[in-house]
C-alpha positions as CSV (number, residue, x, y, z in Angstrom):
1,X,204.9,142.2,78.0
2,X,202.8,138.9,79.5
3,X,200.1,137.2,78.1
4,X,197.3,137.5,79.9
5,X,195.1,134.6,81.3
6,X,196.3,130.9,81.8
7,X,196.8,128.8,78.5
8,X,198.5,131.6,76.2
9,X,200.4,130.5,73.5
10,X,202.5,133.6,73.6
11,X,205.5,133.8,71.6
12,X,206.5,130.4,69.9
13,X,210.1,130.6,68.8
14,X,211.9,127.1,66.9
15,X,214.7,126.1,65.1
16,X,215.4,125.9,62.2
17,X,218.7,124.9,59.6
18,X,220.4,128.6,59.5
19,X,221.6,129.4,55.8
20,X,225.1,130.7,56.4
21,X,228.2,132.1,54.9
22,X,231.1,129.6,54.6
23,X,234.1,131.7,55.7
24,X,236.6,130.4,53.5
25,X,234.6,131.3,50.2
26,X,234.3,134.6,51.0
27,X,237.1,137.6,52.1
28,X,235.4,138.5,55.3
29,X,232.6,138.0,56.7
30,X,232.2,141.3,58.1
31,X,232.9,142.4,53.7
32,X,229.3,140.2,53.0
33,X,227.4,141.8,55.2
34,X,224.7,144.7,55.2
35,X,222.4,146.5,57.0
36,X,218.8,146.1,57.1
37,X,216.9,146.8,53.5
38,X,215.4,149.7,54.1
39,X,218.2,151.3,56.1
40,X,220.8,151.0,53.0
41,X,221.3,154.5,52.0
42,X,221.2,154.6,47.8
43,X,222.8,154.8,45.3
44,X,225.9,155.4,47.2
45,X,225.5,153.0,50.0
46,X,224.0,150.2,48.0
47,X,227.2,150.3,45.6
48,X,229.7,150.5,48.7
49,X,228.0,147.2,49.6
50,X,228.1,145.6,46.1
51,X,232.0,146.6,45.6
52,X,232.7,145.4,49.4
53,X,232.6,142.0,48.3
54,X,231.4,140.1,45.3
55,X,228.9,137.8,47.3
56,X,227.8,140.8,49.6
57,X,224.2,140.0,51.0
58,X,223.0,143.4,49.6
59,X,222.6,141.6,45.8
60,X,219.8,139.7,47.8
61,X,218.1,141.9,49.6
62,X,218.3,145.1,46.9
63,X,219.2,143.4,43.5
64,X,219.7,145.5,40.4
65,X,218.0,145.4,37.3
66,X,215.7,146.9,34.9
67,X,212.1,145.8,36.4
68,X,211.1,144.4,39.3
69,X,210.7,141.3,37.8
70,X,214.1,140.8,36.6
71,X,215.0,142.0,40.3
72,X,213.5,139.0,42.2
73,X,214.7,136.5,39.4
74,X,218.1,137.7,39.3
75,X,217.8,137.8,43.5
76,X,216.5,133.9,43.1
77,X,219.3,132.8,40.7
78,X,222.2,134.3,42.6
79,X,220.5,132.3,45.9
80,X,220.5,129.4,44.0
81,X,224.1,129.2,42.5
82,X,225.7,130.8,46.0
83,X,224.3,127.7,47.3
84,X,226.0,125.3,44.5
85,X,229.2,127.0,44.8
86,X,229.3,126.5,48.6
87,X,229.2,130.2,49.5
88,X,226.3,129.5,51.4
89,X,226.1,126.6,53.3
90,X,223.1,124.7,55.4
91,X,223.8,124.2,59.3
92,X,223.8,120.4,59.9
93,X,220.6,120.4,62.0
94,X,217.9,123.0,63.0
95,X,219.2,125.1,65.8
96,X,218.5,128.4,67.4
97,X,221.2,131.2,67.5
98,X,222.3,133.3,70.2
99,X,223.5,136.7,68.8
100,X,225.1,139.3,70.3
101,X,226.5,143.3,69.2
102,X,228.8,145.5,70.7
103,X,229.0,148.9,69.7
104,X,231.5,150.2,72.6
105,X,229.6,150.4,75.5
106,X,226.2,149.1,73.8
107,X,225.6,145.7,74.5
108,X,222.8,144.0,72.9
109,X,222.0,139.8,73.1
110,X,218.7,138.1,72.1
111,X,217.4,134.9,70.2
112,X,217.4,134.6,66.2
113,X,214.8,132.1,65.8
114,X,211.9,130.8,63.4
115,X,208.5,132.1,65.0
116,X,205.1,131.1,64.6
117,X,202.9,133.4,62.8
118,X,199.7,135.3,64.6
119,X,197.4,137.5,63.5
120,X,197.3,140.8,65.2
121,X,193.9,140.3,67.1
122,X,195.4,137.4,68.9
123,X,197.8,140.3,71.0
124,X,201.5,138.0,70.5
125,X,203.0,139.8,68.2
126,X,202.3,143.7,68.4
127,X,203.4,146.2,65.5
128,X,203.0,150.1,66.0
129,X,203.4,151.1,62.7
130,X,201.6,151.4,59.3
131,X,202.9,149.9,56.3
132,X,203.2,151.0,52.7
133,X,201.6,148.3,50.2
134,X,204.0,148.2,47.5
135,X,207.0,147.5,49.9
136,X,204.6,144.5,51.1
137,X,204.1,143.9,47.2
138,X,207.9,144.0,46.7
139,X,208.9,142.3,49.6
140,X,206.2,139.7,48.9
141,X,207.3,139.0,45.5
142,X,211.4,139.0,46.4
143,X,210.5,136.3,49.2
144,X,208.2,134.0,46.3
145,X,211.0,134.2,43.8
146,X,214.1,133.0,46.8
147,X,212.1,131.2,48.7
148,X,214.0,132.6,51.5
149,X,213.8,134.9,54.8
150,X,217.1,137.0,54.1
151,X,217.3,139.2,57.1
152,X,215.5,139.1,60.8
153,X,212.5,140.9,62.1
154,X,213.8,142.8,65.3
155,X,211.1,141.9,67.9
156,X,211.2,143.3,71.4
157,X,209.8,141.5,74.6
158,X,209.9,141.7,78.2
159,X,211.1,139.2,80.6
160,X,210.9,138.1,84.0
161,X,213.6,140.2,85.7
162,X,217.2,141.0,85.5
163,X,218.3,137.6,87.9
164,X,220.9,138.6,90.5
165,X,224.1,138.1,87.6
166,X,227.1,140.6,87.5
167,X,226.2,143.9,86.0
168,X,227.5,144.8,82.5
169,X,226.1,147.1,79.8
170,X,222.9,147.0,77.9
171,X,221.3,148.6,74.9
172,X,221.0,152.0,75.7
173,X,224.0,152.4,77.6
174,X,222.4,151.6,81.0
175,X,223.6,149.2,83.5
176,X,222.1,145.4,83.3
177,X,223.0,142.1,83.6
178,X,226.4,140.5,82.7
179,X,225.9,136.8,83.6
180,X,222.5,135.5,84.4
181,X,221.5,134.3,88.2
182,X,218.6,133.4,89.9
183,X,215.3,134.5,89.0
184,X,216.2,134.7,85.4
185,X,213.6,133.0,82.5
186,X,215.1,130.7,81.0
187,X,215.9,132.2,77.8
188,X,217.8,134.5,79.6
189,X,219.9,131.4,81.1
190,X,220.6,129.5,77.7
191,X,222.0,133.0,76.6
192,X,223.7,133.3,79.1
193,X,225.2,129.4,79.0
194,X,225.8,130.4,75.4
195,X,228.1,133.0,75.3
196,X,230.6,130.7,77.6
197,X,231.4,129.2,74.8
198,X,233.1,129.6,71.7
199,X,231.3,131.4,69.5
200,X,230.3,130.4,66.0
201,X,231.3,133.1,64.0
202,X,232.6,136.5,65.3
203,X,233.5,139.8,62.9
204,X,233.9,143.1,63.6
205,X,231.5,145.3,60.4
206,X,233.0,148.9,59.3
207,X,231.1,150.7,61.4
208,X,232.7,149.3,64.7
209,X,230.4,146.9,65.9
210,X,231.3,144.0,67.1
211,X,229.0,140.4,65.9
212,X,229.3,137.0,67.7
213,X,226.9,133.8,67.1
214,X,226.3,130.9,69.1
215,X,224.3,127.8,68.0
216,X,221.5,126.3,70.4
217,X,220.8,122.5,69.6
218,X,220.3,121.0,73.3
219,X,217.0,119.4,73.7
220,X,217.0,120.7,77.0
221,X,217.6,124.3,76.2
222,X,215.4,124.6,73.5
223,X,213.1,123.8,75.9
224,X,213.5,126.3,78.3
225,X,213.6,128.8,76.0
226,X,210.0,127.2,74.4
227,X,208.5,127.6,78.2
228,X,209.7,131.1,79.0
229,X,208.4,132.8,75.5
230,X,205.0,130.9,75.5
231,X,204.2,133.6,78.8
232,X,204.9,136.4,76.7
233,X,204.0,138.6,73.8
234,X,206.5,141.0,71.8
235,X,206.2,144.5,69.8
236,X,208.0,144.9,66.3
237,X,210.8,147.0,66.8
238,X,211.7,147.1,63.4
239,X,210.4,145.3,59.9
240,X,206.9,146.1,60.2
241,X,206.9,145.6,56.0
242,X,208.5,142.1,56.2
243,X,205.9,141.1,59.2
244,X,202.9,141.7,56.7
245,X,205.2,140.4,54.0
246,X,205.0,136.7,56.0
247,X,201.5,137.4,57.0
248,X,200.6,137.5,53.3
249,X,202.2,134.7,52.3
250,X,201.3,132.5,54.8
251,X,197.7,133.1,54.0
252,X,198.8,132.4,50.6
253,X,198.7,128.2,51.5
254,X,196.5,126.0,52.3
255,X,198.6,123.6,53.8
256,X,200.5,124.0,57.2
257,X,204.6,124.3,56.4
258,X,207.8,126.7,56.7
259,X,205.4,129.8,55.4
260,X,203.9,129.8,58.6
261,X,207.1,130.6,60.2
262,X,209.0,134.1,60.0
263,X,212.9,134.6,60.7
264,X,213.6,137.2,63.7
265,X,215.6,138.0,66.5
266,X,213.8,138.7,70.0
267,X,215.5,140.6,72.0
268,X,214.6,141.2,76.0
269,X,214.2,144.3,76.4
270,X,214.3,144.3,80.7
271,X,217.8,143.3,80.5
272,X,219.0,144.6,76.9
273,X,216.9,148.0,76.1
274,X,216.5,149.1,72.5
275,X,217.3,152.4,71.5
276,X,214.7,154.5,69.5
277,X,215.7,156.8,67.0
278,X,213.7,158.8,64.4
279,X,213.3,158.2,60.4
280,X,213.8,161.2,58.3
281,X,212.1,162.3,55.1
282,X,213.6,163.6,51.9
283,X,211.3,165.0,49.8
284,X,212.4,164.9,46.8
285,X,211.0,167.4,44.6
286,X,209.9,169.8,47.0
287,X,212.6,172.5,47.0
288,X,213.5,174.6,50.5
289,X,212.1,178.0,49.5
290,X,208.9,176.5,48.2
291,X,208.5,174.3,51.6
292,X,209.3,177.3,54.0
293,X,207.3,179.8,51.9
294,X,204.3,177.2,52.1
295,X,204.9,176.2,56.0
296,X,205.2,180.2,57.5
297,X,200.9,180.2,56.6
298,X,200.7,178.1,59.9
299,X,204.4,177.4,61.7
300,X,206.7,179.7,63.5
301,X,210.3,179.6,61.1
302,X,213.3,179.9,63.1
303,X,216.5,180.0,60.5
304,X,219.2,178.3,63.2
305,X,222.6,178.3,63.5
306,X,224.6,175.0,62.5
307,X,226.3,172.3,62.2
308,X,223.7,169.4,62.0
309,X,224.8,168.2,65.4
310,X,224.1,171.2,67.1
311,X,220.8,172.2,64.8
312,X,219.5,168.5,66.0
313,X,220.1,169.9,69.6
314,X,218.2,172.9,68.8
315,X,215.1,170.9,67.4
316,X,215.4,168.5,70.4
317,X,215.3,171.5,72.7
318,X,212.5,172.9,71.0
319,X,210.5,169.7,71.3
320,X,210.9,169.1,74.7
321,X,209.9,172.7,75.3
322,X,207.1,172.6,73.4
323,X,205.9,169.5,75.5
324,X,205.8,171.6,78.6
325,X,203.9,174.0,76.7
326,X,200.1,174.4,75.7
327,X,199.5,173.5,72.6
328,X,201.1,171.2,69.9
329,X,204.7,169.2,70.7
330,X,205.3,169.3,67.1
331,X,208.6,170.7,66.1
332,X,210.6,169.7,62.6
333,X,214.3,170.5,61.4
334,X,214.2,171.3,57.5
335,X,217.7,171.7,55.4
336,X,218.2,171.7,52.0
337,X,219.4,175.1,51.0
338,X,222.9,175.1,53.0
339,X,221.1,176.2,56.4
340,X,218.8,175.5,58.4
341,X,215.3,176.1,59.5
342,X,213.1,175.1,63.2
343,X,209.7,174.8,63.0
344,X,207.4,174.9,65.2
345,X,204.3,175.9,66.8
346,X,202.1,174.7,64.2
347,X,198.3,176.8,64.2
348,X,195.8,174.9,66.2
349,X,192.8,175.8,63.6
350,X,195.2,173.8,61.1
351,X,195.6,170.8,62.9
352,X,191.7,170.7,64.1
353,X,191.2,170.7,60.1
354,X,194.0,168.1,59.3
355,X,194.2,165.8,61.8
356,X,192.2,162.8,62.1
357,X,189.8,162.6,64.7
358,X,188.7,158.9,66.5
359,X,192.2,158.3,68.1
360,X,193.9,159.3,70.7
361,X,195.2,162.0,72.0
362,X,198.9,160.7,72.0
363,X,198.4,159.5,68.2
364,X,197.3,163.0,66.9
365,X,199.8,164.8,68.5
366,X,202.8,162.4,67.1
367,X,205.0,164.8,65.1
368,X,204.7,162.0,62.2
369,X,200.6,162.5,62.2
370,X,201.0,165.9,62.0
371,X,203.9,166.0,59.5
372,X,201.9,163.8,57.4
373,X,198.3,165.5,57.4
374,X,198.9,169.1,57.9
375,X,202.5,169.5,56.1
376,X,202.5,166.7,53.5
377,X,199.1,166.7,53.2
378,X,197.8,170.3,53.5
379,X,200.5,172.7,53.3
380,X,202.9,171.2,50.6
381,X,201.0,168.8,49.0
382,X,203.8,166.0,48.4
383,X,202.3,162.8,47.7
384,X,203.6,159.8,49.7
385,X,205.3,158.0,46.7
386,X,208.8,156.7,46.4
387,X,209.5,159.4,43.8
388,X,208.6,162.0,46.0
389,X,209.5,161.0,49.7
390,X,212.8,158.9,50.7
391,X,212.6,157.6,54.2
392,X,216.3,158.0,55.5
393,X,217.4,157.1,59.0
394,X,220.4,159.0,59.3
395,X,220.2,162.5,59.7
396,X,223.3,164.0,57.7
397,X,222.9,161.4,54.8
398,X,219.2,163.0,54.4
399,X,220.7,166.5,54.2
400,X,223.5,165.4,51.8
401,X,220.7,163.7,49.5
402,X,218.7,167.4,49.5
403,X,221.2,169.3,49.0
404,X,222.4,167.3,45.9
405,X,218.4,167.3,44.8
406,X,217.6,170.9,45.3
407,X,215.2,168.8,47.9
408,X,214.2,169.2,51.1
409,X,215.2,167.5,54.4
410,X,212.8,167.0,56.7
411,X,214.8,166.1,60.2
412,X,212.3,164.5,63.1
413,X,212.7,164.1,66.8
414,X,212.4,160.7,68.3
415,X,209.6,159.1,69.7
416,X,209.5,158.2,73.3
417,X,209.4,154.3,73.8
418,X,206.4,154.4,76.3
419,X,204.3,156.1,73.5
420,X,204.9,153.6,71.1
421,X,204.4,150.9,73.7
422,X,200.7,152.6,75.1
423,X,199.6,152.5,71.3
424,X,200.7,149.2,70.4
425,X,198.8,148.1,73.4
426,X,195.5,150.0,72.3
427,X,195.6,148.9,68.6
428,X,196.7,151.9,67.5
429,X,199.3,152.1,64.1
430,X,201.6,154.8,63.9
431,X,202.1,156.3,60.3
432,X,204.6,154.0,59.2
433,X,208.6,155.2,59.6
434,X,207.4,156.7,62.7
435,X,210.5,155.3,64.6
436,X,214.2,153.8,63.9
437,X,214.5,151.2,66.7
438,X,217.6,149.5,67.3
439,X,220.6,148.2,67.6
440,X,219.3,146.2,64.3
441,X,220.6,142.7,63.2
442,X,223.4,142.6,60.8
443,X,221.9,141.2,57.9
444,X,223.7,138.1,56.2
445,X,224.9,136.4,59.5
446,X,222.2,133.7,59.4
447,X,219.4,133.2,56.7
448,X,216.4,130.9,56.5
449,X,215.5,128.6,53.6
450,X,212.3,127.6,53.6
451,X,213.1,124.7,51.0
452,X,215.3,123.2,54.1
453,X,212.9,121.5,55.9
């Protein structure tokens, strides 16, 4: 994605002093680390973390206590004496950071950088998604008390080409480029100078993946990398919540400074394509009889045969059929009750009720619009309220949670990439958790204080 028109600002990445684990305080670097916020499955998931290791990054990023309040303080103080014990450590001068994954034959590299902050309206930085207020409020509040960017944004952009390099693997399992050549921007060259060199840290997490870090300091490369991303624009792949979070708080001050900045990693996406998963909902106090007795007044209700892996085939058959199909492409996988149940074919006079009009065609048929206004909505009548729905991005920890609940699952199909990107493009937010894009950052590699300078 290019901005249009000479003299675009475009994308605006800089360095900055990374905030980083010192190796020897710590029993592996791989045992401090998390994933993304929101993606940390609780309670069990958030106390696998916490027992991993005692300085794990999770007692940031999801502290425990009482009230929210005590939450960001106790966040703020651990910061604080992490730092005076040397577990975390200041890089000697502001730098960007080349970071790569491998998860077998996935291969993901991009740019972990400190970008200048834009408004939607000026088209740089595009999200797709909605956002729920009190995550912005939380978020907001945890960032005040640590004065800290804890984990990256994951933004995507496209660059100029895939250069002329040896082929290796990229994000989605595709062929792309190895090493860069010719006709590469030159971001794509400084990574590719990057990872020639030893890296800065390297760790292998539980689940498989492999983590390496390079530091960028030459004058000459930061450069490069400042010319190539000033032509382009980028879409948020993933922290929609922590974009508004910096938005917020940068309107918060008068006076220019670090807030105006927000930690992420850009990722381009011509030679390292993201996957792009589906978000599932566990609805907490909505039991499985009551949802399927509710649901049969305007779905078909298939009860399908299992295990998950082959029900999510089932409910990814059923979608792309229903594509090719007059009518709604809405189709939903719901467990709970030890089986589980396809549905599908929703009632047109339903949706014609339910569904917002004024968008587009591609945005009212999203099987997150209609979960949300006919079935949330309409049919079951679940508001959209922590204590009510959990956002889960893996499929079989969503049915584990139900089933322990007496809940209800509700297991979605992913969103097709070009949908989210025609959207984005029109101005158009998808309801928020529309999409699971990745691979995501490790969180706790690099942090940004904003107390540095």
């Amino acid at each position: 994605m290019s901005i249009p028109g000479p003299g675009g600002q475009g994308l605006q990445l800089t360095p900055f002093r990374g905030l980083r684990y010192v190796a020897e305080r710590v029993g592996s670097l791989a045992a401090v680390t998390s994933p993304p916020y929101d993606v940390v499955v609780r309670p069990d998931g958030l106390r696998e973390l916490e027992t991993a290791d005692p300085h794990n990054i999770v007692r940031l990023i999801l502290p425990q206590a009482d009230s929210p309040e005590a939450r960001h303080r106790q966040a703020a103080e651990t910061l604080r004496r992490w730092q005076a014990d040397g577990v975390l450590a200041p890089d000697p001068e502001p730098a960007l950071y080349v970071y790569e994954q491998r998860d077998g034959p996935t291969l993901q590299r991009g740019l972990i950088g400190a970008l200048r902050l834009s408004p939607r309206e000026e088209g740089i930085v595009l999200p797709h998604e909605e956002v729920m207020p009190h995550v912005v409020e939380d978020r907001a509040d945890l960032m005040r008390a640590t004065a800290a960017h804890l984990e990256p944004l994951l933004l995507a952009y496209r660059g100029n080409g895939n250069g002329n390099g040896t082929s290796g693997t990229s994000g989605n399992g595709a062929t792309g480029p190895g090493t860069g050549g010719a006709g590469t921007g030159g971001a794509a060259r400084v990574i590719e100078s990057a990872i020639r060199r030893e890296p800065l840290l390297s760790t292998t997490t539980e689940d498989g993946v492999d983590h390496r870090l390079w530091r960028v300091t030459d004058p000459a490369d930061l450069v490069a990398v400042s010319a190539d991303l000033r032509h382009h624009q980028a879409l948020i792949a993933d922290g929609h919540h922590r974009w508004a979070t910096y938005l917020r708080l940068r309107e918060e001050r008068r006076e220019p400074g670090p807030w105006d900045f927000g930690l992420v990693l850009l990722v381009d996406t011509a030679r390292y394509p993201l996957r792009v998963r589906a978000i599932h909902r566990l609805l907490r106090q909505l039991s499985p009889d009551d949802a399927l007795t509710a649901a049969r007044r305007a779905f078909r209700v298939r009860t399908i045969d299992g295990p998950l892996p082959r029900a999510l085939e089932t409910l990814a058959e059923a979608t792309e059929a229903a594509r090719a199909e007059p009518g709604a492409p809405n189709a939903f996988l719901l467990a709970g009750d030890g089986r589980f149940h396809l549905l599908d074919r929703p009632d047109p006079g339903l949706l014609a009720r339910t569904v917002p009009e004024g968008r587009p065609e591609a945005w009212r048929t999203l099987d997150a619009t209609v979960l949300h206004h006919a079935l949330l909505d309409h049919l079951w009548n679940v508001p959209d309220r922590p204590e009510h729905i959990g956002y889960i991005h893996d499929s079989a920890a969503a049915v584990e949670q139900a089933e322990r609940l007496g809940g209800t699952a509700v297991l979605m199909h992913a969103v097709g990439e070009d949908i989210v990107h025609e959207l984005a493009r029109q101005g158009i937010a998808m309801p928020h958790k529309s999409t699971s894009f990745g691979p995501k950052p490790a969180t706790g590699l690099v942090l940004r204080s904003l107390t540095l300078g």
